[in-house]
Biopython code that builds the backbone (N, CA, C, O; Angstrom):
import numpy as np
from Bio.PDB.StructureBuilder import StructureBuilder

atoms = [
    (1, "UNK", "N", (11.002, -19.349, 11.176)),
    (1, "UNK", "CA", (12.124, -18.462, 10.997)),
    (1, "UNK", "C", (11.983, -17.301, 11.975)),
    (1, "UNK", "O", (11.001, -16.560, 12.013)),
    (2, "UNK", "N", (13.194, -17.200, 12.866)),
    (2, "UNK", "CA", (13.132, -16.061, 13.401)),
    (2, "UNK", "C", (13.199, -14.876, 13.110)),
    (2, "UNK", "O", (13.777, -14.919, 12.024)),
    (3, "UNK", "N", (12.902, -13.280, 13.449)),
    (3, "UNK", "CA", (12.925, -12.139, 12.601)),
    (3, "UNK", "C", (14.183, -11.680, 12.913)),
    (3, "UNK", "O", (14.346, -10.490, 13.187)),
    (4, "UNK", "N", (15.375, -12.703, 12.907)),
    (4, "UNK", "CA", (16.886, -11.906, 13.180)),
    (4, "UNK", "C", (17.347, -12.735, 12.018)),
    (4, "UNK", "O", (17.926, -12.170, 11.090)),
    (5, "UNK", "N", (17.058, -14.533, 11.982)),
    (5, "UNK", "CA", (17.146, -14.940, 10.527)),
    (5, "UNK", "C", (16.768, -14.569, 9.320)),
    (5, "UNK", "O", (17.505, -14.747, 8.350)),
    (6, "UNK", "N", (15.132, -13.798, 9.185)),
    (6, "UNK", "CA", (14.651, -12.925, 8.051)),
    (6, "UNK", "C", (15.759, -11.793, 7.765)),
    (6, "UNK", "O", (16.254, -11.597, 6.655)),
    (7, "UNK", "N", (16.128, -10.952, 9.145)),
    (7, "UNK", "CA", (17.069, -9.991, 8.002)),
    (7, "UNK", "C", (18.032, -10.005, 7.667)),
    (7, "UNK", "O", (18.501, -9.252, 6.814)),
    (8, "UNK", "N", (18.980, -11.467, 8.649)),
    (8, "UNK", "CA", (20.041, -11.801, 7.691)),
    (8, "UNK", "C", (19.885, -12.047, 6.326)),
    (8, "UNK", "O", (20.625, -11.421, 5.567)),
    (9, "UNK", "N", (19.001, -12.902, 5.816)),
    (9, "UNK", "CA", (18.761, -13.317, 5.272)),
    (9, "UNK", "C", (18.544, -12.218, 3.587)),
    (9, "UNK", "O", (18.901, -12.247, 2.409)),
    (10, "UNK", "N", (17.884, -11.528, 4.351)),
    (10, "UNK", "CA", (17.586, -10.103, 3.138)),
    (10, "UNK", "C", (18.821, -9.152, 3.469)),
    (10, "UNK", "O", (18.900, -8.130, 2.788)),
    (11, "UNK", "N", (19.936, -9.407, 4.581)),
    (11, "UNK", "CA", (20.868, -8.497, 4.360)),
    (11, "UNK", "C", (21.982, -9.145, 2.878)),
    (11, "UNK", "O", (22.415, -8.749, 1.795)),
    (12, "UNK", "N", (22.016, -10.368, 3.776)),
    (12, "UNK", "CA", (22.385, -11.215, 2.243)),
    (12, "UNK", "C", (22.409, -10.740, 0.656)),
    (12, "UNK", "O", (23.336, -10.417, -0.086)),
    (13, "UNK", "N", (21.221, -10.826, 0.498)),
    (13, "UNK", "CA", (20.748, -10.547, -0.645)),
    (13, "UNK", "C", (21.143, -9.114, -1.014)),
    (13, "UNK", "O", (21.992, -8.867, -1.870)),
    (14, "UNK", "N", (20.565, -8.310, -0.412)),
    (14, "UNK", "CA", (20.733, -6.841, -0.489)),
    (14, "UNK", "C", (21.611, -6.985, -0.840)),
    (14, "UNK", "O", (21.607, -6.960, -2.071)),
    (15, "UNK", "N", (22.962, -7.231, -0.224)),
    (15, "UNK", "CA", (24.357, -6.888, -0.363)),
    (15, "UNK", "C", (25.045, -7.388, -1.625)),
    (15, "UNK", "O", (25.914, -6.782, -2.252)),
    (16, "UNK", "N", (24.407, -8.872, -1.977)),
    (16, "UNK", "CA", (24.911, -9.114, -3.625)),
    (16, "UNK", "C", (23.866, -8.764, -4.961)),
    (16, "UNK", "O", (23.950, -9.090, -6.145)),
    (17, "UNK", "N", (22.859, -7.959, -4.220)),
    (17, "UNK", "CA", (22.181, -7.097, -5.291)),
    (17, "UNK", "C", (22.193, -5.800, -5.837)),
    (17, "UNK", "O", (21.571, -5.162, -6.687)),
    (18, "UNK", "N", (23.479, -5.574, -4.743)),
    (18, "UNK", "CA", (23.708, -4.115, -4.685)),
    (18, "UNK", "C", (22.651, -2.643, -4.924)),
    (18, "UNK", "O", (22.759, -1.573, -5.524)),
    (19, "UNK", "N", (21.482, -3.411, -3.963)),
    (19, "UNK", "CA", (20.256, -2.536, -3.837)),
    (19, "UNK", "C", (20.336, -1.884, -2.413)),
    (19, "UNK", "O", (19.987, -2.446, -1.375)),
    (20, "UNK", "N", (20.882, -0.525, -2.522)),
    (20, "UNK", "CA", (21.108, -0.600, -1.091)),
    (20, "UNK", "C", (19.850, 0.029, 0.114)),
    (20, "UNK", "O", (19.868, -0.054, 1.342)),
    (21, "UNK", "N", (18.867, 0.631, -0.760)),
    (21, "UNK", "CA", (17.708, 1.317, -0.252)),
    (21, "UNK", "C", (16.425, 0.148, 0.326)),
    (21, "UNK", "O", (15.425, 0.537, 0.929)),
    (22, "UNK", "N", (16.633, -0.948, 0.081)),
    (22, "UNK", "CA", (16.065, -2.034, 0.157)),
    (22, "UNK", "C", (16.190, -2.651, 2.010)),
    (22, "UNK", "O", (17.083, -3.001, 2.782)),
    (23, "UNK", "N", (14.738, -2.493, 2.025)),
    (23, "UNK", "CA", (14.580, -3.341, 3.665)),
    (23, "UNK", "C", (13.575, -3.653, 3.905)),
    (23, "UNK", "O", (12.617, -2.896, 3.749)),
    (24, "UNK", "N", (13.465, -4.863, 4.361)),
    (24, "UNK", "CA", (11.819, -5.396, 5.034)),
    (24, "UNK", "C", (10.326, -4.022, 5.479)),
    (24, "UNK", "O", (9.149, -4.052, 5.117)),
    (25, "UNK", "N", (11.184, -2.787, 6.520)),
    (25, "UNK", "CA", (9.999, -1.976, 6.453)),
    (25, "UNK", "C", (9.915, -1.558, 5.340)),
    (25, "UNK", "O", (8.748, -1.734, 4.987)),
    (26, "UNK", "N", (10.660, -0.952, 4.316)),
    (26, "UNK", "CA", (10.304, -0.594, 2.696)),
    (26, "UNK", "C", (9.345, -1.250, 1.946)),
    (26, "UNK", "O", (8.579, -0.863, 1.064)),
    (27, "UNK", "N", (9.583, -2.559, 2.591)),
    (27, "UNK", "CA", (8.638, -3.793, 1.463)),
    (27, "UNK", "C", (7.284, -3.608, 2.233)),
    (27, "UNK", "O", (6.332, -4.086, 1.617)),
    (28, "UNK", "N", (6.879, -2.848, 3.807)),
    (28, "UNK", "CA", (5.655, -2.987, 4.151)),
    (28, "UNK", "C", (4.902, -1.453, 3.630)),
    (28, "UNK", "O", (3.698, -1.197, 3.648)),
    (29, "UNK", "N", (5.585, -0.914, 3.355)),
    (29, "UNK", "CA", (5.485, 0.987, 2.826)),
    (29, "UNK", "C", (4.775, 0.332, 1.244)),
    (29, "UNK", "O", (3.608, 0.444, 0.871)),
    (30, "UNK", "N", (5.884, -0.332, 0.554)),
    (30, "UNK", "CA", (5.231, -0.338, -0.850)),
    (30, "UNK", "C", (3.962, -1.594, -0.985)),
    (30, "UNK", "O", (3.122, -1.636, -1.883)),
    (31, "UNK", "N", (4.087, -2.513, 0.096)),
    (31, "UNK", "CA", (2.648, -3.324, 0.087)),
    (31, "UNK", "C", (1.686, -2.295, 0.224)),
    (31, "UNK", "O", (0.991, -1.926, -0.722)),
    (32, "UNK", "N", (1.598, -1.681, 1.688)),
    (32, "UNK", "CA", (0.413, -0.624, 2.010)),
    (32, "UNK", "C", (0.270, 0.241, 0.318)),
    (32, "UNK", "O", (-0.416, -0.153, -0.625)),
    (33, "UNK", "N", (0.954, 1.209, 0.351)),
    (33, "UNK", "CA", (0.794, 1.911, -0.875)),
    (33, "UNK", "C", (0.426, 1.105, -2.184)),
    (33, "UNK", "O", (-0.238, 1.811, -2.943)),
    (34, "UNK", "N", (0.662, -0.177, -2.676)),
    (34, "UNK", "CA", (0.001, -1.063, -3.812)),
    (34, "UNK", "C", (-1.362, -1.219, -3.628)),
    (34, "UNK", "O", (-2.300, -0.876, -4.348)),
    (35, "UNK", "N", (-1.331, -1.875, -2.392)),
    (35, "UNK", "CA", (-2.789, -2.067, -2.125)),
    (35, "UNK", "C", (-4.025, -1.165, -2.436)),
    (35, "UNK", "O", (-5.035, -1.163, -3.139)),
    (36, "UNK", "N", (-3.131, -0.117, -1.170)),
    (36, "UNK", "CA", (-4.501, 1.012, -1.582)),
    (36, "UNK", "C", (-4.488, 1.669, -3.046)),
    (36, "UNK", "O", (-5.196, 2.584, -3.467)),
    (37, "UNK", "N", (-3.710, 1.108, -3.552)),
    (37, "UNK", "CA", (-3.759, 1.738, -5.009)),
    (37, "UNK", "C", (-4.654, 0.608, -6.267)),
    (37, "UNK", "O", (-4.803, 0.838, -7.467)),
    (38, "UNK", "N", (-5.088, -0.501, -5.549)),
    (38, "UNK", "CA", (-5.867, -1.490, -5.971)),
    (38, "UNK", "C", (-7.131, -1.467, -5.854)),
    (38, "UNK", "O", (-7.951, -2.115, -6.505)),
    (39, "UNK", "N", (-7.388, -0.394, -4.655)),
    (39, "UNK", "CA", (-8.486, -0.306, -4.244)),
    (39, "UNK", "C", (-8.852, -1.053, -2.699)),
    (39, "UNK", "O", (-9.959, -1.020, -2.163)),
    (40, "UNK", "N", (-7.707, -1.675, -2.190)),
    (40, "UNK", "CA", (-8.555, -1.959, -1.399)),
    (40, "UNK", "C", (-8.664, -0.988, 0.059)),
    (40, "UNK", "O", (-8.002, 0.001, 0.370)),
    (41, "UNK", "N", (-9.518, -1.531, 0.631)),
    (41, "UNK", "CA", (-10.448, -0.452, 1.574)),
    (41, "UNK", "C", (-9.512, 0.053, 2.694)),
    (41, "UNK", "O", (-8.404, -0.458, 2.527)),
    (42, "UNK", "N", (-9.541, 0.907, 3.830)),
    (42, "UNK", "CA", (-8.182, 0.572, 4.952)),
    (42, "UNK", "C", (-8.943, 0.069, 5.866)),
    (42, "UNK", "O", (-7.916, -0.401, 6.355)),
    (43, "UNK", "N", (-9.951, -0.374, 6.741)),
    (43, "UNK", "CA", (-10.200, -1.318, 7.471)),
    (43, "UNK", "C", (-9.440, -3.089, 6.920)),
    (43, "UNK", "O", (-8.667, -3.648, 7.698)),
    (44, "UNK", "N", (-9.784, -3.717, 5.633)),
    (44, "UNK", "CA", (-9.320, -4.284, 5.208)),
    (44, "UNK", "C", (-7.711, -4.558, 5.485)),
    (44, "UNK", "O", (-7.104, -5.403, 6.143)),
    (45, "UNK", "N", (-7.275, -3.319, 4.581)),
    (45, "UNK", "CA", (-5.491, -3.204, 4.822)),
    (45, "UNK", "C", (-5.014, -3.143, 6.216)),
    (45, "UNK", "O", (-3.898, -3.515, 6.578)),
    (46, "UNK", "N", (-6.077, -2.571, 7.098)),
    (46, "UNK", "CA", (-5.356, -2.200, 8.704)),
    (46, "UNK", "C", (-5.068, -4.445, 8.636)),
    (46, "UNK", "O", (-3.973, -5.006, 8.620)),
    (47, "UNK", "N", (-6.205, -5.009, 8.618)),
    (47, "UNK", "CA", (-6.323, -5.762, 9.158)),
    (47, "UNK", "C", (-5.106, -7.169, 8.594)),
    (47, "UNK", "O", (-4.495, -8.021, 9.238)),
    (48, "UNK", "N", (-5.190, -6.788, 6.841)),
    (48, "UNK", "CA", (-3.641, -7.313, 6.580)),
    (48, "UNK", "C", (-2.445, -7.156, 6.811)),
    (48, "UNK", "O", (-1.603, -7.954, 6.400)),
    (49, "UNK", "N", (-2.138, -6.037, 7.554)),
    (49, "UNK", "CA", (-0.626, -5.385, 7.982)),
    (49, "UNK", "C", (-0.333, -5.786, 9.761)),
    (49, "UNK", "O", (0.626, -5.890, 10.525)),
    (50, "UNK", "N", (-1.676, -5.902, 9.790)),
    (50, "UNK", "CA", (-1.667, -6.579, 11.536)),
    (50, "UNK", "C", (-1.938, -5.236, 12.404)),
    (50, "UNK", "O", (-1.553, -5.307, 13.571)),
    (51, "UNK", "N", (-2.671, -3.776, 11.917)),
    (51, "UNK", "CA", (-2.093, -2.962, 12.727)),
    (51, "UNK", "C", (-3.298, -2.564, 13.865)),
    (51, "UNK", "O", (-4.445, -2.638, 13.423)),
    (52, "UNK", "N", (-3.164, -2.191, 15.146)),
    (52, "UNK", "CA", (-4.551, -2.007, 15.893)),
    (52, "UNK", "C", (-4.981, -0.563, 15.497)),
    (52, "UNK", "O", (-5.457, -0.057, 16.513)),
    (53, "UNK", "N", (-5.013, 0.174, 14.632)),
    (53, "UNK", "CA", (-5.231, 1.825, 14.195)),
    (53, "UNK", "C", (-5.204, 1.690, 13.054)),
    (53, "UNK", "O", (-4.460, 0.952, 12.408)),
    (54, "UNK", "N", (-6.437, 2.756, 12.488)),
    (54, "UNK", "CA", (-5.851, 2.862, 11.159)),
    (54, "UNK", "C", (-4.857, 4.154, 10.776)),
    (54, "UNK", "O", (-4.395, 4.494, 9.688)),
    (55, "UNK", "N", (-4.692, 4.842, 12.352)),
    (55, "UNK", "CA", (-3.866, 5.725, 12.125)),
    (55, "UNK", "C", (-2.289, 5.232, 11.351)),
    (55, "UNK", "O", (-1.466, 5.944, 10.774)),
    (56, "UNK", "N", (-2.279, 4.150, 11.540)),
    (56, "UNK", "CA", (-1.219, 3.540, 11.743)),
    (56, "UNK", "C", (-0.760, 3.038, 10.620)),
    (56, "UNK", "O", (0.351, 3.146, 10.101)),
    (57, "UNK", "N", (-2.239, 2.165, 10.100)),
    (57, "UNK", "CA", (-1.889, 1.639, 8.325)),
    (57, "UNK", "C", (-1.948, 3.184, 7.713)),
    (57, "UNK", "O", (-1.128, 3.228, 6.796)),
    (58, "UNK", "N", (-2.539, 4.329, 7.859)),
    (58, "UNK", "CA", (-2.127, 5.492, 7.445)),
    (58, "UNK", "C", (-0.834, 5.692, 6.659)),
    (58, "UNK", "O", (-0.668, 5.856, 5.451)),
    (59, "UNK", "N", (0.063, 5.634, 7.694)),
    (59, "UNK", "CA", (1.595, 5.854, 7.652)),
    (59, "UNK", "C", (2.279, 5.008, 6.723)),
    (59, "UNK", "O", (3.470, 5.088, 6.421)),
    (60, "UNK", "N", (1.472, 4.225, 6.309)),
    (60, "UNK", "CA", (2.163, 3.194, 5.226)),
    (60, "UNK", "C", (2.166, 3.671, 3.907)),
    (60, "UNK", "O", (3.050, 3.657, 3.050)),
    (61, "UNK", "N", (0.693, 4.216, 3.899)),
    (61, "UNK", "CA", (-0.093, 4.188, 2.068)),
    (61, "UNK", "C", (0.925, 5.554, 1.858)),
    (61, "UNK", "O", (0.816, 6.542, 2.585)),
    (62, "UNK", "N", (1.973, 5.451, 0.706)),
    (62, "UNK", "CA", (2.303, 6.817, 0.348)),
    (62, "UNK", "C", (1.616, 6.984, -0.943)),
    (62, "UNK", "O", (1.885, 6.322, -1.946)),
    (63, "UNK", "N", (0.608, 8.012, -0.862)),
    (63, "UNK", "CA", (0.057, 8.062, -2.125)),
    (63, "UNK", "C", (0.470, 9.716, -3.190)),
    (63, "UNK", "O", (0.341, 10.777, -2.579)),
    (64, "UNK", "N", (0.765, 9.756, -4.149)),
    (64, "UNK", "CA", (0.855, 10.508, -5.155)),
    (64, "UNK", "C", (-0.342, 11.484, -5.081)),
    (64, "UNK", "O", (-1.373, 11.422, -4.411)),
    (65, "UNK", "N", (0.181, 12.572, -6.131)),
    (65, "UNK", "CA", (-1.094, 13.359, -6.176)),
    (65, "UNK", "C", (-2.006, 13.127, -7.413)),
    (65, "UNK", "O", (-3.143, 13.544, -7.637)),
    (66, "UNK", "N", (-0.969, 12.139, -8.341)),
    (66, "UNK", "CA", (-1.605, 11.502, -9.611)),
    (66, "UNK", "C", (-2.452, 10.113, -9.152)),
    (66, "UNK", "O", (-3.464, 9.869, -9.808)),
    (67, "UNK", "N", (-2.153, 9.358, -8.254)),
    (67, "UNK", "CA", (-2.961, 8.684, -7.635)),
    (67, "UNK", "C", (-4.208, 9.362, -6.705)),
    (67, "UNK", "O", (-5.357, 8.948, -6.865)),
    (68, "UNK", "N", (-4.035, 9.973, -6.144)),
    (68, "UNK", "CA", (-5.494, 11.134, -5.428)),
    (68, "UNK", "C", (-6.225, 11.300, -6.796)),
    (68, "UNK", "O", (-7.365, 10.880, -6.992)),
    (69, "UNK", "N", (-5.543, 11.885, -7.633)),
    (69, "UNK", "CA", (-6.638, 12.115, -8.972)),
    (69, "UNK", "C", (-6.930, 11.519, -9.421)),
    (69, "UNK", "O", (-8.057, 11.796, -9.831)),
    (70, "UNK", "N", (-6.443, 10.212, -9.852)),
    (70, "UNK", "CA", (-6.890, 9.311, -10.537)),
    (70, "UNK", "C", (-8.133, 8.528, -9.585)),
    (70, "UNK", "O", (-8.993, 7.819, -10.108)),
    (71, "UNK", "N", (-8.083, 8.699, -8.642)),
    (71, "UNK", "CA", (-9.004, 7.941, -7.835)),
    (71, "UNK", "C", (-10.337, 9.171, -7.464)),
    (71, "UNK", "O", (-11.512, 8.897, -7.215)),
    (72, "UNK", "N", (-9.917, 10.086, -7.507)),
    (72, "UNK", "CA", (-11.224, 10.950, -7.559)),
    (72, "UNK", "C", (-11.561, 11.504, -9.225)),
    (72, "UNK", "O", (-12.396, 12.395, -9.378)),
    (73, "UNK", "N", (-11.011, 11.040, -10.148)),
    (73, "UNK", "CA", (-11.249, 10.870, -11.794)),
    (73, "UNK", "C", (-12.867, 9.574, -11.978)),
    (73, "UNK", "O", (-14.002, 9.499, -12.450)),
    (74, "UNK", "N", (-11.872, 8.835, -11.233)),
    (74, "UNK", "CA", (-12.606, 7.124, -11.660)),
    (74, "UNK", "C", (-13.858, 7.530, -10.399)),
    (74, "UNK", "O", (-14.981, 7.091, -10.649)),
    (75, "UNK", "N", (-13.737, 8.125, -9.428)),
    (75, "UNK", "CA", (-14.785, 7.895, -8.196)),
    (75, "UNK", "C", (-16.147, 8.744, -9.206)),
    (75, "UNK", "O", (-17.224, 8.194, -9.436)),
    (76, "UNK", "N", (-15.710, 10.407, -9.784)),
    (76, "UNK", "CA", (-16.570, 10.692, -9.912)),
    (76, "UNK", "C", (-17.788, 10.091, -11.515)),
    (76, "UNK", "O", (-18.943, 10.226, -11.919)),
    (77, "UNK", "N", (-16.504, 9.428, -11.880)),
    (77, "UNK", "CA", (-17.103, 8.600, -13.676)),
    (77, "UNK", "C", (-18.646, 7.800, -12.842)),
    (77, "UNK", "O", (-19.834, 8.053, -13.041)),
    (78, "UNK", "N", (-17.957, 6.716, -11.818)),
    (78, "UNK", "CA", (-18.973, 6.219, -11.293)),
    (78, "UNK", "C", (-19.976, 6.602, -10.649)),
    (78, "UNK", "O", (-20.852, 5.810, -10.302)),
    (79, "UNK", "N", (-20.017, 8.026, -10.353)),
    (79, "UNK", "CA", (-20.904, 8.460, -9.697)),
    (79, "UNK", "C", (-21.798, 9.029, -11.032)),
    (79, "UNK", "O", (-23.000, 8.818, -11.191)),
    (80, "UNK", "N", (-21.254, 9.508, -11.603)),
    (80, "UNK", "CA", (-22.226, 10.526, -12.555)),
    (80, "UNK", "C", (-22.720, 8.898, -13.831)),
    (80, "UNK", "O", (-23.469, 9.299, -14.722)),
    (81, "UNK", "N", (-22.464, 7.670, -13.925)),
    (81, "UNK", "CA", (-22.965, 6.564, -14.300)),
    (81, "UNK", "C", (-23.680, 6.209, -13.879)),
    (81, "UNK", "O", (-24.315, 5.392, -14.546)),
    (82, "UNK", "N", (-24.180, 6.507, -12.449)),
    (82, "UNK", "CA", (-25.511, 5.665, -11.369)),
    (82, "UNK", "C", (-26.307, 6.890, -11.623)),
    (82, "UNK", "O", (-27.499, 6.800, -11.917)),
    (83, "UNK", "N", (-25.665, 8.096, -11.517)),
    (83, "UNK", "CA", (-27.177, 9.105, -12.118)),
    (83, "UNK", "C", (-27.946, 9.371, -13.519)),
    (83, "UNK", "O", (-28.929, 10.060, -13.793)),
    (84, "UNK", "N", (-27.110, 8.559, -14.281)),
    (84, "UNK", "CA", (-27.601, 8.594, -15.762)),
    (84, "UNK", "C", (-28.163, 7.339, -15.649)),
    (84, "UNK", "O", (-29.256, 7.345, -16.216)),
    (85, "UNK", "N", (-27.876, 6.172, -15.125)),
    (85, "UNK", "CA", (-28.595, 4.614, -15.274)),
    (85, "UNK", "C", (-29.881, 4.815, -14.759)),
    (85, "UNK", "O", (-30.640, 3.851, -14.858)),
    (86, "UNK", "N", (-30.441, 6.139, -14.076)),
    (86, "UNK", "CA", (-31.616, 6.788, -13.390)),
    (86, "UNK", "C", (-32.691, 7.278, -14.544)),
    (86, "UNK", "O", (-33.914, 7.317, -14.684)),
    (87, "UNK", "N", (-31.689, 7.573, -15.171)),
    (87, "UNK", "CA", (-32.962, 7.901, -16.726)),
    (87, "UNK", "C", (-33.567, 7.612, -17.122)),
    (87, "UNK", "O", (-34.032, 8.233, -18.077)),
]
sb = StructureBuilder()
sb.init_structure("model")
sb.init_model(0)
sb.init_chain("A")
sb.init_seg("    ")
for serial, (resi, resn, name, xyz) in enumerate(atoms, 1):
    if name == "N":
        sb.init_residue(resn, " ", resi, " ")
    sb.init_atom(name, np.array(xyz, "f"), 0.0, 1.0, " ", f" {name:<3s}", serial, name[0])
structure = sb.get_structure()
């Protein structure tokens, strides 16, 4: 499939879904941003998005400030768990 058939294809749709905010780069914004919200790493993600930078998969991950916390919530649980398993 060519990438002029892909966005017919999703213009299609769009148009009898009456979603109008909806587009192929949107769908690569909310992959990046799922992902890293799964945890996975950005060397990893650079390398699933195809991008040569990670400046680049950067621009994808939109992350929350409830996601920043939650991920430095859970980072520090695990940290202060490896210093008590020390006991």
């Amino acid at each position: 499939m060519t990438p002029a058939g892909l966005r017919s294809i999703f213009r299609t749709k769009r148009e009898r879904s009456k979603v109008s905010s909806a587009n192929p780069h949107r769908f690569r914004h909310t992959f990046g941003t799922d992902m890293a919200r799964c945890g996975v790493r950005l060397p990893v993600l650079q390398k699933l998005m195809g991008h040569h930078s990670p400046e680049l998969t950067l621009r994808y991950i939109n992350m929350s400030m409830s996601d920043i916390a939650e991920a430095y919530f859970k980072a520090v649980e695990e940290i202060q768990k490896s210093y008590c398993a020390g006991e």
